[in-house]
N, C-alpha and C positions, 0 to 999 in steps of 0.2 A: 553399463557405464559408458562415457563417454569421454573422450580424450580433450586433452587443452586444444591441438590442433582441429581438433573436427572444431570447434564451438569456432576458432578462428574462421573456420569456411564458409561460416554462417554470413557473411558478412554490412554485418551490422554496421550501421551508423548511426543509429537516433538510439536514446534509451530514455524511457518514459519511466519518473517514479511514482509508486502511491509515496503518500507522506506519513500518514497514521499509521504508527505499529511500524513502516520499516524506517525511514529516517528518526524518526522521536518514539521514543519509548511514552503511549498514549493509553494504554491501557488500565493505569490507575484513575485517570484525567476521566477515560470514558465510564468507569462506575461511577463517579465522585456525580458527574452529570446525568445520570440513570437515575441516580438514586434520588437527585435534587426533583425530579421530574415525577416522583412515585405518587405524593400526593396527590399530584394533578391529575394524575391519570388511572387511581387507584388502585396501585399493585406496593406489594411489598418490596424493603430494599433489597439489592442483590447486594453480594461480597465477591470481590476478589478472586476467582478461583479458577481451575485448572478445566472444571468442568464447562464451563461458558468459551473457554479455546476448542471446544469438540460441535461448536454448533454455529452454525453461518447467523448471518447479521439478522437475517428476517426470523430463523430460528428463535434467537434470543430473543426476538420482539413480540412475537408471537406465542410462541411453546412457553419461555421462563417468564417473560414478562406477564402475558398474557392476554396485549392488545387484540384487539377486534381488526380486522385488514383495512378499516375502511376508520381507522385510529391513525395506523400507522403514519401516514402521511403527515398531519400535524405535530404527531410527536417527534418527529425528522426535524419540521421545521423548530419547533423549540428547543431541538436537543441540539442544531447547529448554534442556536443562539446563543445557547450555554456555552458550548464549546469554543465558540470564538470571543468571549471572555476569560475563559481558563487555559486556552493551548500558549500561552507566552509562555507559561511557566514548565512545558515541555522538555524532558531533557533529549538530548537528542541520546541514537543508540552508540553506546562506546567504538568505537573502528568507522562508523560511516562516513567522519570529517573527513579521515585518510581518502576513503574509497570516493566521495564525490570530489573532493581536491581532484584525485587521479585521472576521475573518470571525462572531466574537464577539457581536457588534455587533449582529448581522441574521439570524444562521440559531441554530438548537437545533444546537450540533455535537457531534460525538460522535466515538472513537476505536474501530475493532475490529483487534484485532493479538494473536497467539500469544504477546506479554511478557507478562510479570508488570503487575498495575497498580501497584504500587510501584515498576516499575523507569519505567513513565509518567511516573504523577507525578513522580517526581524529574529526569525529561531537563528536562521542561515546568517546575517550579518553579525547577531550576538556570539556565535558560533567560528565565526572568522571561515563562512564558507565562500561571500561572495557572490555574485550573480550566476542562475543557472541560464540557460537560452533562453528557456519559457517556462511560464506558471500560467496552466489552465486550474480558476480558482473556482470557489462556491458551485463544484461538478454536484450534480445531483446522486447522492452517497449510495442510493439502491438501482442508476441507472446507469453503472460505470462503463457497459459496455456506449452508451450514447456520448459519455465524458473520452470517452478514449476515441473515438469515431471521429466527435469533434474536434480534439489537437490534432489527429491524422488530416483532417481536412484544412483547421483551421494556420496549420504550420509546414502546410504543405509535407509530409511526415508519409513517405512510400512504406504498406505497409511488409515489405520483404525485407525491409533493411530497418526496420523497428522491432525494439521488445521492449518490453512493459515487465515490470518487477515491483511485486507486489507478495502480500503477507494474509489473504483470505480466498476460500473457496469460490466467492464472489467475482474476486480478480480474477481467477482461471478462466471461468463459465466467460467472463465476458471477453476474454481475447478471444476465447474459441469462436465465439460469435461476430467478434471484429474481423480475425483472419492473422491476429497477430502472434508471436509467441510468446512465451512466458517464463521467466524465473521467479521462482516460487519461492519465499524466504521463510523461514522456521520460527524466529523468536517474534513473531507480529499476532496478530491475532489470533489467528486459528494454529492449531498444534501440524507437526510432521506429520503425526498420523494421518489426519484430516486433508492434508495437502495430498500428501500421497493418494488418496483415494480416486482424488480427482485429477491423477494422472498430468500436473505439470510435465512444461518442456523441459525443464530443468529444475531441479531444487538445492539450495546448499542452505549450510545450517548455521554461519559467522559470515558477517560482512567480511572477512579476508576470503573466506569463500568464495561470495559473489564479487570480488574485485577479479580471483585467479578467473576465471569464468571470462569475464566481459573484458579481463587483461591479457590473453592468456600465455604472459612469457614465463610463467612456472613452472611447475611440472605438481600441482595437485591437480587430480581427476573429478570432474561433478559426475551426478547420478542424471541420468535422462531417463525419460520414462516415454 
């Protein structure tokens, strides 16, 4: 475990969000567009379920869906198509209005996510969140460690005083490879278990979680691994 105070000695200034899965609840949004996609690419629909949070993004494209790797690519691009017609109607996660209001406050924050910045902005203003510092948008969704590489460069973003928070095994892999650290958040994509495996810098499992974390004048403890 790991104290409020250690996380404080961290000291952080930039905090980099995914959008999908940890600000908006996207995970019914992302079947509804799976599935619209089935014909095209000839696999049957998926549902809903607990079992598709135990498998990373290529997993599901590959193993459950059953694309071919040299599919995947176009079906990226038509799934973003999809998607930035249907992410308006996005609810965001219950406590994160609180938590990015706060986080406002004290850090330079930033958003990097495969949406549109227009479809950002509009969750966050219908939302009554406000402007963040920066939205790197339309990031390439299976090449996050290059999407994250690039706010560091392109926002001038030191990468010892950044972390990136995010909701997929994907995310992890690719900070390890940027050089940055990580909070690893529970109700987004992929399951606790899954996270855990992949040994995050930190994990919590409620947006008050990751506020005590990234705020840390309370006295709840996160888990480091």
């Amino acid at each position: 475990m790991v104290s409020v105070v250690e996380c404080a000695a961290m000291g952080w200034k930039n905090v980099i969000m995914d959008f999908d899965g940890t600000i908006v609840d996207s995970r019914s949004i992302f079947v509804s567009c799976t599935n619209e996609l089935s014909k095209t690419f000839g696999y049957r629909k998926i549902e809903h379920s607990s079992k598709l949070r135990e498998k990373s993004t290529r997993e599901v494209l590959i193993d459950v869906l059953g694309l071919q790797p040299e599919q995947v690519p176009l079906w990226v691009e038509k799934f973003k198509e999809l998607l930035n017609h249907t992410m308006r109607s996005a609810i965001m996660v219950k406590g994160m209005k609180e938590v990015l209001s706060a986080l406002q406050k004290d850090y330079r924050l930033g958003i990097v996510t495969s949406n549109t910045e227009e479809t950002v902005k509009y969750i966050l203003g219908r939302d009554g969140i406000g402007q963040v510092d920066f939205i790197l948008a339309d990031a390439p969704a299976l090449e996050k460690d290059r999407a994250i590489k690039g706010a560091l460069a392109q926002y001038a973003l030191s990468p010892e005083e950044t972390v990136y928070v995010g909701d997929d095994v994907g995310d992890i892999e690719a900070c390890r490879k940027v050089g940055i650290k990580i909070i690893a958040i529970s109700w987004g994509f992929n399951s606790k278990e899954m996270l855990e495996k992949k040994k995050p810098d930190y994990l919590v499992e409620t947006p008050m979680q990751l506020l005590s974390t990234l705020k840390p004048h309370g006295n709840i403890a996160r888990r480091r691994y």
